[in-house]
N, C-alpha and C positions, 0 to 999 in steps of 0.2 A: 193343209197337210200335204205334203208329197205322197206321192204312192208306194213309194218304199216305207213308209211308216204305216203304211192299211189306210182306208178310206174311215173318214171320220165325220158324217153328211153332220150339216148344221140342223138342228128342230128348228120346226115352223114357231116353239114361242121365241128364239132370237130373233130379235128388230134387223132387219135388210141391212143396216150400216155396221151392225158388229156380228157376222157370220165370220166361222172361221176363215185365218189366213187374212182379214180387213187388218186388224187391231196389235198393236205391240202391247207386249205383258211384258208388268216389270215382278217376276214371276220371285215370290220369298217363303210360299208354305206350299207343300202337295199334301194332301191327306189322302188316304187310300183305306178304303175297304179289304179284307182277306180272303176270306170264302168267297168265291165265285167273281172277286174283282184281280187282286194283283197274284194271289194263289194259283195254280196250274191245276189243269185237272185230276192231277194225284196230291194236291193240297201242301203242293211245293213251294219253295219261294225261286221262281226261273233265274237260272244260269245268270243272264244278262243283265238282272237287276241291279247286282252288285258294283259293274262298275258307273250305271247310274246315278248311285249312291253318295260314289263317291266323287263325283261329277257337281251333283248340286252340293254337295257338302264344300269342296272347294269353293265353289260359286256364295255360298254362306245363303242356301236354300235350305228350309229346315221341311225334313220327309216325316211324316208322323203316321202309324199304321194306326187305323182307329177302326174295331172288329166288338163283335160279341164274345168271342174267345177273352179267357184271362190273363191277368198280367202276365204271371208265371209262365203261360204257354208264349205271348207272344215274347217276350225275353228273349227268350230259347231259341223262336227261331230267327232275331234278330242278336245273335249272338255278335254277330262278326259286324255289327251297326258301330258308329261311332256311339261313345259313352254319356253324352250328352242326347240323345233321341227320345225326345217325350212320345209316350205311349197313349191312348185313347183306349181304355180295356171297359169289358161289360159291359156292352153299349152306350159307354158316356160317363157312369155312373163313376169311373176311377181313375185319376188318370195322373200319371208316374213319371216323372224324368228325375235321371241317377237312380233309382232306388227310392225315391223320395216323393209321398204324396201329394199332389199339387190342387188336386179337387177332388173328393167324394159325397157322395147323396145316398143315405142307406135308407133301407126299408123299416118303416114301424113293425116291430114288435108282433102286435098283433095281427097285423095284416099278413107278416110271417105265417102264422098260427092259422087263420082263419082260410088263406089259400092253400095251405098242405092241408089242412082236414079236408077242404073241397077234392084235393086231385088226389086224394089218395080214396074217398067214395067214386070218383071216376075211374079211377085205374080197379078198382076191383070192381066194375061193373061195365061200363058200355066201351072204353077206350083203352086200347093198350102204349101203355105211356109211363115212363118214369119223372122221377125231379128231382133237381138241380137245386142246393143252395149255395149260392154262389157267395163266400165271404171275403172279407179282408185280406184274411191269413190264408183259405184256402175254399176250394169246391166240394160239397158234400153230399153222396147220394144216403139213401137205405137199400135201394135196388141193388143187389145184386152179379145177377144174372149176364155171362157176356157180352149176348146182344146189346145188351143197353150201358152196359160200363166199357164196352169194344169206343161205343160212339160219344160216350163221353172223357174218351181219354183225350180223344182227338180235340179236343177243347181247352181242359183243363188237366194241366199239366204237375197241380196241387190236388191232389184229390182222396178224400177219406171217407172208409166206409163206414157208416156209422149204425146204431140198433135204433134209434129215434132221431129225426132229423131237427125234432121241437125241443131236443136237449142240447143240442150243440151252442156253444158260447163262442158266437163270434160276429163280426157286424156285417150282417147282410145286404149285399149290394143290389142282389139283382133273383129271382126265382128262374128258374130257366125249366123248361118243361118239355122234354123227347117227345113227340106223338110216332109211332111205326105208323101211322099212316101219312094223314097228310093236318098238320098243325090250323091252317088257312077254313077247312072246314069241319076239324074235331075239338082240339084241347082249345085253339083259336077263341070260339065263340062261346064255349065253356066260362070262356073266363071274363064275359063281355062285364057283369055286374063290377067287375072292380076297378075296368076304364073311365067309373066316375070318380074315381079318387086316386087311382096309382094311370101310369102308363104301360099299356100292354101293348107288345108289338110280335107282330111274325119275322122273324129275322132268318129264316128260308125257308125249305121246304116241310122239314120235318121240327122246326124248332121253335117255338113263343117265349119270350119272355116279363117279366112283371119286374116293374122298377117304379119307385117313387112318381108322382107328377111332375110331368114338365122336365124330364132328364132323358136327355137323347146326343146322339152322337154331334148332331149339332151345335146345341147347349155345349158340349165340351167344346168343341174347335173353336166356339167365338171366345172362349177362357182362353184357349195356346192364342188365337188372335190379338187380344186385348194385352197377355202377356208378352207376348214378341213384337205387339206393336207393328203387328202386320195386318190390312184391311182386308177387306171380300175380296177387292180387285185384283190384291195381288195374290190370293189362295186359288190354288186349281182342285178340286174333289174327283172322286171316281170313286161308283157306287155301283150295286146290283141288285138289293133287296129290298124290303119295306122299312127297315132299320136305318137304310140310309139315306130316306126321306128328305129329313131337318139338316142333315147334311148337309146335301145337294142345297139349299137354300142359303149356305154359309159360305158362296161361296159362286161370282160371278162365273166363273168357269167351270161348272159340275160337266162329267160325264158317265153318263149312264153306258154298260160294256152293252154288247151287243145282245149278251143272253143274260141281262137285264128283266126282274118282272114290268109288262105292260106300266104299272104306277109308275115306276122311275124313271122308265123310257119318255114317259111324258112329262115330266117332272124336271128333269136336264136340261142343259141347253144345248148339249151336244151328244152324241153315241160315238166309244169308242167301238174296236172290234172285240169280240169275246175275250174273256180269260184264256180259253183252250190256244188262244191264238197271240196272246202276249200283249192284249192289248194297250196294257198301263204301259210297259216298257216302249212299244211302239210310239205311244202317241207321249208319252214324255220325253223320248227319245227324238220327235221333233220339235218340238217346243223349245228342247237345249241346245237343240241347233238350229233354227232362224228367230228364237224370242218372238213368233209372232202366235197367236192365238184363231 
């Protein structure tokens, strides 16, 4: 990478012969993370992204934003996206190009049931926390209160409030669950018993969520993979949470941003610079100009 693109140091797990700047990329999907990867720090999409955009889209490189956020909200802020831009929404569990479903994995029923009886004894005892059913059609709280519907707007951009959340009729993709403190050591381990049969992940600092087994942001990219007929080699990733784990794994060129948790830092095979700092822009922004890796 040049220095006008930010320093982008290789991980010690790349092999000596393919550290940045060795290897040409014949470079056909980017996937991106949003919170705290291509997002700015007011949870922007940056200025400069755009003509990006439309950069690899000439190039006939397909961008796909793959986040915990909902369809409905990432839409929105990929408005001005070419119309063809497959989507990666609720962590893997849904994933949309045109308007039109391409893969979903919903939750049992009862598993539904059995986790809101759980976090609703939690929330009115030791943890202040709300929760997220995250549907098809739309996102559903019973909370309330602004605090916690303030920070679940920023998410879900479909959102209804309901008197029972065990009444709502709709196919549930994903449980998502507010902790005001800190998710990693409150609602996190709360909810360890149901990691034997659904996938529970911390997707940042304040947030967990519950999805089926074996569905993760990963699982989807190797689906847009297998349908565009584009391999690992040729996918670049860029990730910052624990959500973007399996990700990073799909995908010989992952970059963990610089304020990256520890796990993904190591996990990568490379570190861009921070969000705050434009990192995805920067280092996709050399990649489109010398194709090398």
């Amino acid at each position: 990478m040049s220095s006008t693109a930010g320093s982008v140091p290789a991980s010690p797990i790349l092999e000596a012969d393919a550290r940045p700047g060795t290897e040409d990329l014949d470079l056909r999907l980017v996937v991106a993370d949003m919170d705290g990867t291509l997002l700015d720090g007011s949870g922007n999409i940056p200025a400069g992204f755009w003509p990006l955009l439309e950069q690899m889209h000439e190039r006939g490189i397909v961008f796909v934003p793959a986040s915990g956020r909902q369809y409905a909200t990432l839409a929105n802020l990929f408005e001005r996206a070419p119309a063809d831009m497959p989507f990666v929404a609720e962590n893997g569990t849904f994933v949309v190009q045109e308007g039109v479903e391409l893969a979903s994995t919903t939750l049992d029923p009862a598993v539904v049931q059995d986790a809101v009886a759980l976090l609703r004894d939690l929330a009115a005892g030791e943890l202040d926390l709300g929760v997220v059913l995250c549907g098809k059609r739309s996102a559903y709280v019973e909370r309330t209160d602004e605090p916690f519907v303030g920070e679940v707007r920023k998410y879900y951009a479909a959102l209804e409030v309901v008197d029972d959340l065990l009444a709502v009729d709709d196919q549930m993709l994903k449980i998502a669950v507010f902790d005001f403190d800190d998710a990693e050591t409150g609602a996190g381990p709360r909810l360890e018993r149901f990691r034997r049969t659904q996938q529970v992940v911390v997707s940042n600092e304040h947030w967990v969520d519950v999805m089926a087994a074996g569905v993760n942001k990963g699982d989807a990219v190797r689906r847009l993979q297998d349908r565009l007929g584009v391999t690992r080699e040729q996918t670049v990733v860029f990730g910052d949470y624990l959500n973007d784990l399996e990700m990073l794994d799909a995908a010989r060129w992952s970059f963990a941003m610089a304020n990256a948790h520890p796990e993904v830092l190591a996990r990568a095979a490379a570190v861009a610079p921070s969000n705050t700092e434009n990192g995805v822009l920067t280092t996709l922004g050399a990649l489109l100009a010398d194709g090398r890796i």
